[in-house]
MOPAC internal coordinates of N, CA, C and O (Angstrom, degrees):
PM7 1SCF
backbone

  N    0.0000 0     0.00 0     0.00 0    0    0    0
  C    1.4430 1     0.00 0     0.00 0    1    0    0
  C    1.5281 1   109.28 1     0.00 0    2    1    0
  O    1.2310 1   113.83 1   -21.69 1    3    2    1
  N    1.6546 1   129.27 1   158.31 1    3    2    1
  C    1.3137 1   119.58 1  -139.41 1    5    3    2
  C    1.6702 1    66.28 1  -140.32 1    6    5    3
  O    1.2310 1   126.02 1   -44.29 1    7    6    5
  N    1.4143 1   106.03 1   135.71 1    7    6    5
  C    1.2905 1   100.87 1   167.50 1    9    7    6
  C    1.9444 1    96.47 1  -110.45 1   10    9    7
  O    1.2310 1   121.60 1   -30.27 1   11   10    9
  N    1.3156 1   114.55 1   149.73 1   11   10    9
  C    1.6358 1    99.30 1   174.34 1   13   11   10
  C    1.6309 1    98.63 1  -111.64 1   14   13   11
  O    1.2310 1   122.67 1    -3.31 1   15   14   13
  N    1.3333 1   112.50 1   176.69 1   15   14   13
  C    1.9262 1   123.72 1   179.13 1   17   15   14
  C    1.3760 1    73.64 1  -154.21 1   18   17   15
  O    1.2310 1   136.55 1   -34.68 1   19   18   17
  N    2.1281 1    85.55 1   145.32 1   19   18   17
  C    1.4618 1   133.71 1   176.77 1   21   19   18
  C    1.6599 1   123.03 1   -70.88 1   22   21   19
  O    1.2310 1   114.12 1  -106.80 1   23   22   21
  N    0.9865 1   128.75 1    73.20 1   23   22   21
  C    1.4419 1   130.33 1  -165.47 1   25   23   22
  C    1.7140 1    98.11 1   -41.84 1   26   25   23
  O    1.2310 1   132.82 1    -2.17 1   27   26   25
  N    1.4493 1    92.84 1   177.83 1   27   26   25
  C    1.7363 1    92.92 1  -175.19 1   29   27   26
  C    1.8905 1    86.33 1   -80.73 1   30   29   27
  O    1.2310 1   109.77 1   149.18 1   31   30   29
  N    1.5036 1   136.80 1   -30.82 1   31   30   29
  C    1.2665 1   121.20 1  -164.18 1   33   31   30
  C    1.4882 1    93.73 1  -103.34 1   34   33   31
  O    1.2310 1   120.73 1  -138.81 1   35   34   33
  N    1.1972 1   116.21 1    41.19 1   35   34   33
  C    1.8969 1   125.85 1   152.97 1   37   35   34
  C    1.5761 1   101.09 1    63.90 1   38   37   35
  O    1.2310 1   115.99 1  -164.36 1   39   38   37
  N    1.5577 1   125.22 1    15.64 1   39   38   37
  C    1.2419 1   118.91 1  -171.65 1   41   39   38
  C    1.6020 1    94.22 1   -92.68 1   42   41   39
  O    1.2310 1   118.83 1   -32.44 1   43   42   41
  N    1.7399 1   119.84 1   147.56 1   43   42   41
  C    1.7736 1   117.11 1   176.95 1   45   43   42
  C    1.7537 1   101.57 1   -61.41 1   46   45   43
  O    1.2310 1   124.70 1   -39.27 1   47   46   45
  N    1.0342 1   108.59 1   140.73 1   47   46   45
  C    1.5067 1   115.56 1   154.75 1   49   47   46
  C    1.4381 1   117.30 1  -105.92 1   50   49   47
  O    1.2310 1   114.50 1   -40.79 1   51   50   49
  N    1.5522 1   128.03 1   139.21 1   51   50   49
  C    1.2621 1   107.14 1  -164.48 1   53   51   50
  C    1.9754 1    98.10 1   -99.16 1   54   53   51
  O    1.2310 1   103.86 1     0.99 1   55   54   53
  N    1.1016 1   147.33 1  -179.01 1   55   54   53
  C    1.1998 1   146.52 1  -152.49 1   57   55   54
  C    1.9927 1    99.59 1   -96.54 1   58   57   55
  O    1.2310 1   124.58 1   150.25 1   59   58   57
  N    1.2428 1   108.82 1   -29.75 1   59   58   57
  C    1.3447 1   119.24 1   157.13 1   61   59   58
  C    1.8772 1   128.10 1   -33.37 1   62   61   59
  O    1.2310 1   142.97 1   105.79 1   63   62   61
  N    1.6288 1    72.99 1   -74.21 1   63   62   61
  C    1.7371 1   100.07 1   168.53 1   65   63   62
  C    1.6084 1   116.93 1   -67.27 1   66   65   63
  O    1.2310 1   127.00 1   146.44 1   67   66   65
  N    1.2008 1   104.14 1   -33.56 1   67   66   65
  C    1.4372 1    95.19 1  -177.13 1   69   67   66
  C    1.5169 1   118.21 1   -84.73 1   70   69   67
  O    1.2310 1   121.93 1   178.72 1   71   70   69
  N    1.9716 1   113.91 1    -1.28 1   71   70   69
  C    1.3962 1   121.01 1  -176.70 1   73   71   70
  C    1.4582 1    95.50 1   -90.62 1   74   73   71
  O    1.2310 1   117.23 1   143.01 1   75   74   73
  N    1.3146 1   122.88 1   -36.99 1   75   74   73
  C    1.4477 1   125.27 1   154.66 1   77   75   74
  C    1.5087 1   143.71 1   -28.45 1   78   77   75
  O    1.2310 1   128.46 1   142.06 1   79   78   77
  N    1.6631 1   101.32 1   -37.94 1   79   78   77
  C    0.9929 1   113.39 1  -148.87 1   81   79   78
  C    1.8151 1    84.17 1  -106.13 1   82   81   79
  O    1.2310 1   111.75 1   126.74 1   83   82   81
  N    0.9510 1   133.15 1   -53.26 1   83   82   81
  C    1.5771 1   145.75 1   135.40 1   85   83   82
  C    1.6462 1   114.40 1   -11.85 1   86   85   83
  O    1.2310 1   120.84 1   146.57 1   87   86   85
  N    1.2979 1   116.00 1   -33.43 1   87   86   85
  C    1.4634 1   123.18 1  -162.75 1   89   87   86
  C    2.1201 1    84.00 1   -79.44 1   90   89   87
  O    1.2310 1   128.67 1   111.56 1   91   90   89
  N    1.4506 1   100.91 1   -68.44 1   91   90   89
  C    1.3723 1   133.55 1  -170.61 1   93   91   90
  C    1.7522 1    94.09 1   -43.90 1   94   93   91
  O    1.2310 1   120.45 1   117.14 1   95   94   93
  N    1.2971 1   116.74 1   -62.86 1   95   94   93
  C    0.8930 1   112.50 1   170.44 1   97   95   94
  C    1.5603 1   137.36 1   -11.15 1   98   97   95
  O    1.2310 1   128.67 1    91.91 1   99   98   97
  N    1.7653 1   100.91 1   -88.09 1   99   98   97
  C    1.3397 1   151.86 1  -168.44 1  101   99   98
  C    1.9244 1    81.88 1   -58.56 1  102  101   99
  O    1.2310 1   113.83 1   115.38 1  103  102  101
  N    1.4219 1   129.28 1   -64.62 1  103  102  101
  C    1.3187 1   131.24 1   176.09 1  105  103  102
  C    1.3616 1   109.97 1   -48.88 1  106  105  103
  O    1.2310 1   122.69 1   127.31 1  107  106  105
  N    0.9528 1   112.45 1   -52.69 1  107  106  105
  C    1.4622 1   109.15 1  -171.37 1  109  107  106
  C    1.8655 1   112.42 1   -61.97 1  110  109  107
  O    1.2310 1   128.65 1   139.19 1  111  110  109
  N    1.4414 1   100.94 1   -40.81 1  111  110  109
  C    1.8382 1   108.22 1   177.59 1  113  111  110
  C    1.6875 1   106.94 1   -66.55 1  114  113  111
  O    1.2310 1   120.72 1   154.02 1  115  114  113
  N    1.3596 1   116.23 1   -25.98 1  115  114  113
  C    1.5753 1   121.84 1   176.13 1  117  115  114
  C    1.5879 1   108.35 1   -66.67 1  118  117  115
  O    1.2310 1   123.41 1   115.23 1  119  118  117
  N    1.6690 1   111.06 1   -64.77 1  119  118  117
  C    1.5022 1   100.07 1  -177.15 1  121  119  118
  C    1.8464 1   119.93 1   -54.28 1  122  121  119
  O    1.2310 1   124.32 1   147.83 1  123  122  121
  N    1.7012 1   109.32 1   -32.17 1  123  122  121
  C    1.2334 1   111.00 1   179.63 1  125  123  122
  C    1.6237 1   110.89 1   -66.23 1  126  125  123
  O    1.2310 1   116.80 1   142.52 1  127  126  125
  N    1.0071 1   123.69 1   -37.48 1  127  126  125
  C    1.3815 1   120.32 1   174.94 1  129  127  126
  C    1.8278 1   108.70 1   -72.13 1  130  129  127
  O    1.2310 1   122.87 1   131.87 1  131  130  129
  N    1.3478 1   112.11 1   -48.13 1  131  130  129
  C    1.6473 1   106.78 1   165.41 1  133  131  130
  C    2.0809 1   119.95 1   -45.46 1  134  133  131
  O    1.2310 1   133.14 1   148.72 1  135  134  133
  N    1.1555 1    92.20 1   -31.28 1  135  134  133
  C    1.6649 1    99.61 1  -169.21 1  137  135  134
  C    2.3107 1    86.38 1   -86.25 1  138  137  135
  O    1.2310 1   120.10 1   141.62 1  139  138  137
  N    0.9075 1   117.42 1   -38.38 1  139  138  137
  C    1.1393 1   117.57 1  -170.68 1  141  139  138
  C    1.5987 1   105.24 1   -70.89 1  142  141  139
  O    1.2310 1   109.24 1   125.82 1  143  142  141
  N    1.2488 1   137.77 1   -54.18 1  143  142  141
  C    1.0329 1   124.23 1   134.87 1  145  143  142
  C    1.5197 1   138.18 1     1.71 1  146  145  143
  O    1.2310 1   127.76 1   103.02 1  147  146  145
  N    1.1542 1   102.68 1   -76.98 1  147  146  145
  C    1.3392 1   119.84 1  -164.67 1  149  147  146
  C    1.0880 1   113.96 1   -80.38 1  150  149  147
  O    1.2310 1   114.26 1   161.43 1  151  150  149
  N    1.8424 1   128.47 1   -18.57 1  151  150  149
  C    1.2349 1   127.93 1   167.73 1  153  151  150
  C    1.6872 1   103.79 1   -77.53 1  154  153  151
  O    1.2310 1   125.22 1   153.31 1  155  154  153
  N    1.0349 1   107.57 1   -26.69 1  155  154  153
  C    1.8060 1   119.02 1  -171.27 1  157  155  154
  C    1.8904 1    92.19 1   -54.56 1  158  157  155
  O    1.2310 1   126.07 1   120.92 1  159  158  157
  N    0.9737 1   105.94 1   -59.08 1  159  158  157
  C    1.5478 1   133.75 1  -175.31 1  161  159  158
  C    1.3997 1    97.43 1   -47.10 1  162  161  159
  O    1.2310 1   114.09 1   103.37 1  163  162  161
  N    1.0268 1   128.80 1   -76.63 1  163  162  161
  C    1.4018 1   144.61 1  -131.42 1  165  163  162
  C    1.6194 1    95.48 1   -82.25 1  166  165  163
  O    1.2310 1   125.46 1   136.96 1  167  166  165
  N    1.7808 1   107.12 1   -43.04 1  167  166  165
  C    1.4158 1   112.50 1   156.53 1  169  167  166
  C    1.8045 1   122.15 1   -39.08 1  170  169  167
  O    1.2310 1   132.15 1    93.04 1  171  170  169
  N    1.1923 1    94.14 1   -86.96 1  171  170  169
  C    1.2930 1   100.56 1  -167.77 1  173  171  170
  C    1.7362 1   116.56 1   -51.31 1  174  173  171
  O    1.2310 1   121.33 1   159.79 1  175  174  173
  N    1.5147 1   115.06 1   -20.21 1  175  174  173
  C    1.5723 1   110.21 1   167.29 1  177  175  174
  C    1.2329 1   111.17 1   -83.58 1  178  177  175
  O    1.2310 1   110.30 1   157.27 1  179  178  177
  N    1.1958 1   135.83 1   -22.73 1  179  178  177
  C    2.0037 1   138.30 1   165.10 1  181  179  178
  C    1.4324 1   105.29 1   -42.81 1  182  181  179
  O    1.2310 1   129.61 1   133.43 1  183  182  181
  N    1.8736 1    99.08 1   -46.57 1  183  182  181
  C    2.1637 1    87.67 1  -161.67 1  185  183  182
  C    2.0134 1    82.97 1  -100.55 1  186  185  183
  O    1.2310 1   120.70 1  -159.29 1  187  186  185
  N    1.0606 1   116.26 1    20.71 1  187  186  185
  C    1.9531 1   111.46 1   165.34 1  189  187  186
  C    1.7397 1    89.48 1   -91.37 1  190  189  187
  O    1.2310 1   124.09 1   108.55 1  191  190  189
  N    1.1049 1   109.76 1   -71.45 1  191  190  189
  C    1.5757 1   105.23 1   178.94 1  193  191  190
  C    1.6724 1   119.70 1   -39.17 1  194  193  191
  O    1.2310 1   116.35 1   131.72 1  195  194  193
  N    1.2910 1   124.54 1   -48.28 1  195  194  193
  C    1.3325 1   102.49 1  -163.83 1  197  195  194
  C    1.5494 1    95.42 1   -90.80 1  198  197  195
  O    1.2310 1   108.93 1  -177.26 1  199  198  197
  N    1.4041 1   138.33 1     2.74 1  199  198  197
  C    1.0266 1   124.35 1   168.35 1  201  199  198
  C    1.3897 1    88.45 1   -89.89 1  202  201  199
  O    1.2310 1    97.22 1   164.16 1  203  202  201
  N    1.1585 1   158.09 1   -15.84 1  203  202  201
  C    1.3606 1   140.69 1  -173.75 1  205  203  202
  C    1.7594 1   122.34 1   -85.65 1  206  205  203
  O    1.2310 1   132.36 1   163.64 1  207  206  205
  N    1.9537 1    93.73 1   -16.36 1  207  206  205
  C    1.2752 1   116.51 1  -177.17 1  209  207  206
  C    1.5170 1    95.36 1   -84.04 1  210  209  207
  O    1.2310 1   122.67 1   107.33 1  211  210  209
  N    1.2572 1   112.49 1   -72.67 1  211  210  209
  C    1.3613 1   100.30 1   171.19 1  213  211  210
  C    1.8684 1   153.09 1   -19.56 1  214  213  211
  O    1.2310 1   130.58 1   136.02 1  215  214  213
  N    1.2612 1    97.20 1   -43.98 1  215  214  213
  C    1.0580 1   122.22 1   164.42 1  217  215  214
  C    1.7189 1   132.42 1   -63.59 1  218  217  215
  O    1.2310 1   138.63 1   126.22 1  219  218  217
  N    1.4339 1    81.49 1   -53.78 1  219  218  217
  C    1.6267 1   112.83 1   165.04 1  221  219  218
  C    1.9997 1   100.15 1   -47.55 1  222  221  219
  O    1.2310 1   117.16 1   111.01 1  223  222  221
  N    1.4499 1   123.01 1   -68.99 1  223  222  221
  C    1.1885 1   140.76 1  -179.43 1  225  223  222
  C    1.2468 1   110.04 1   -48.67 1  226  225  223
  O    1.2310 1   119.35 1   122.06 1  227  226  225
  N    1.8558 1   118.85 1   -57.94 1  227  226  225
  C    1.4726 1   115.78 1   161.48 1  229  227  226
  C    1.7924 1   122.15 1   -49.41 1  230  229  227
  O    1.2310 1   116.02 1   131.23 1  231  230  229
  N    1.5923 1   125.17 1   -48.77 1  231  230  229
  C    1.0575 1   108.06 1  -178.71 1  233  231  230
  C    1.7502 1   117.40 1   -84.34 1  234  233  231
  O    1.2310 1   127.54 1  -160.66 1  235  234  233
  N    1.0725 1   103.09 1    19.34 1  235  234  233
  C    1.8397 1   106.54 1   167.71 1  237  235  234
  C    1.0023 1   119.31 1  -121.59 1  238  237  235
  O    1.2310 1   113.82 1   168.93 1  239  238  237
  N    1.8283 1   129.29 1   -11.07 1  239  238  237
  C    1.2477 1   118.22 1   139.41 1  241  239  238
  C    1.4569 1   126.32 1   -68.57 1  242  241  239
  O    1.2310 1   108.26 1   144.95 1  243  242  241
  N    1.2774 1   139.54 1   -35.05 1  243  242  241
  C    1.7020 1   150.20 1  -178.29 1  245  243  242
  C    1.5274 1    90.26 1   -63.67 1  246  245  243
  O    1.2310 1   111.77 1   136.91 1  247  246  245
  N    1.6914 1   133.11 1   -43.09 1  247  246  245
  C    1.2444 1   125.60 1  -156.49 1  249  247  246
  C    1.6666 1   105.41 1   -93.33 1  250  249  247
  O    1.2310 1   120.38 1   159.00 1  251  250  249
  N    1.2861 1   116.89 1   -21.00 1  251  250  249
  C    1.3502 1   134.46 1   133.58 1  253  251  250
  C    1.9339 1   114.24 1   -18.64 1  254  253  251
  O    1.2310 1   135.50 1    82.70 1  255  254  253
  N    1.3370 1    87.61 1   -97.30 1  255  254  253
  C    1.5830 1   103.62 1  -170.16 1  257  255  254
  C    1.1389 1   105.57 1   -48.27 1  258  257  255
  O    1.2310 1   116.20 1   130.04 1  259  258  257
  N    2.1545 1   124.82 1   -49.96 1  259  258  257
  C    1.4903 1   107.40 1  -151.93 1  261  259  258
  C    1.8214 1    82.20 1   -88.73 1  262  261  259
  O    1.2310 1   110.58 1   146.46 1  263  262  261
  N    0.8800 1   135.31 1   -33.54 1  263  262  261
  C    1.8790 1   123.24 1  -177.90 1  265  263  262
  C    1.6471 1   112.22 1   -63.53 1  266  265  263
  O    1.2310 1   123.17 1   172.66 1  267  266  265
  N    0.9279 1   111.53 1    -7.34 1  267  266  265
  C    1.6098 1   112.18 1  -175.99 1  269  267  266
  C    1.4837 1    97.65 1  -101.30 1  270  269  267
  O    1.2310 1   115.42 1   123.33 1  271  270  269
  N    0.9650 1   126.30 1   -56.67 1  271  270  269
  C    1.5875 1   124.27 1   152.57 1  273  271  270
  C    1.6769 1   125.78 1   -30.29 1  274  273  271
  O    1.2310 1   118.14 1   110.92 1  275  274  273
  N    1.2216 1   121.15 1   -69.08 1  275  274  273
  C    1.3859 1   122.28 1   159.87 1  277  275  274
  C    1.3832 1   134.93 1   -58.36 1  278  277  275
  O    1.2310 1   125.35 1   165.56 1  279  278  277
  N    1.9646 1   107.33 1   -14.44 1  279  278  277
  C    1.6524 1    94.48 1   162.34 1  281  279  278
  C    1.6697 1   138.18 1   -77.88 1  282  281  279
  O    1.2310 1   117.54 1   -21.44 1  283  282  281
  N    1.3313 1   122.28 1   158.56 1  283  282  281
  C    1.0514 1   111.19 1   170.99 1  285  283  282
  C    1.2576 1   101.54 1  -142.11 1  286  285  283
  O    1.2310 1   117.00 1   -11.06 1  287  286  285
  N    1.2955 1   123.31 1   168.94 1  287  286  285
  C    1.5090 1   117.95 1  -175.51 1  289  287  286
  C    1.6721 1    86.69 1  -137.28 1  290  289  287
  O    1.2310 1   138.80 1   -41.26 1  291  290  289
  N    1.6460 1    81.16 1   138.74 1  291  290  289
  C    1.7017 1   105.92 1  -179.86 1  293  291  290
  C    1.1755 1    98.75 1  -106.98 1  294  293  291
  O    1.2310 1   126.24 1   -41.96 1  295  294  293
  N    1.3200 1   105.61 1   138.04 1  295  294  293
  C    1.5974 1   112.64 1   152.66 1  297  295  294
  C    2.1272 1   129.50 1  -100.68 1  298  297  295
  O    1.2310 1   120.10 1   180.00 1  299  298  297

């Protein structure tokens, strides 16, 4: 026995199609939450990097100034 359901545009859906349509669904809310994730991610390591670049830039200019100061060359 075929049970049918009322689409929102009043067309029958048969219980087949509508486990389908549920399947598609349910996949589709997984990758959006995977992509939601992963932008979350992708965020928060961009501003880890440029604070890591930064830093990087600060301690090689200071190691700059105070090592250029402390060299001497022997002969």
């Amino acid at each position: 026995m075929l049970r049918h359901h009322r689409c929102g545009l009043g067309e029958l859906v048969k219980d087949g199609d509508m486990d389908m349509i549920l399947k598609v669904a349910g996949a589709l809310l997984i990758i959006w939450l995977a992509f939601s994730v992963i932008g979350f991610l992708v965020k928060g390591l961009l501003w880890l990097a440029v604070i890591g670049v930064v830093l990087f830039l600060g301690t090689a200019a200071y190691a700059a100034i105070k090592g250029g100061a402390n060299r001497h060359i022997r002969s």
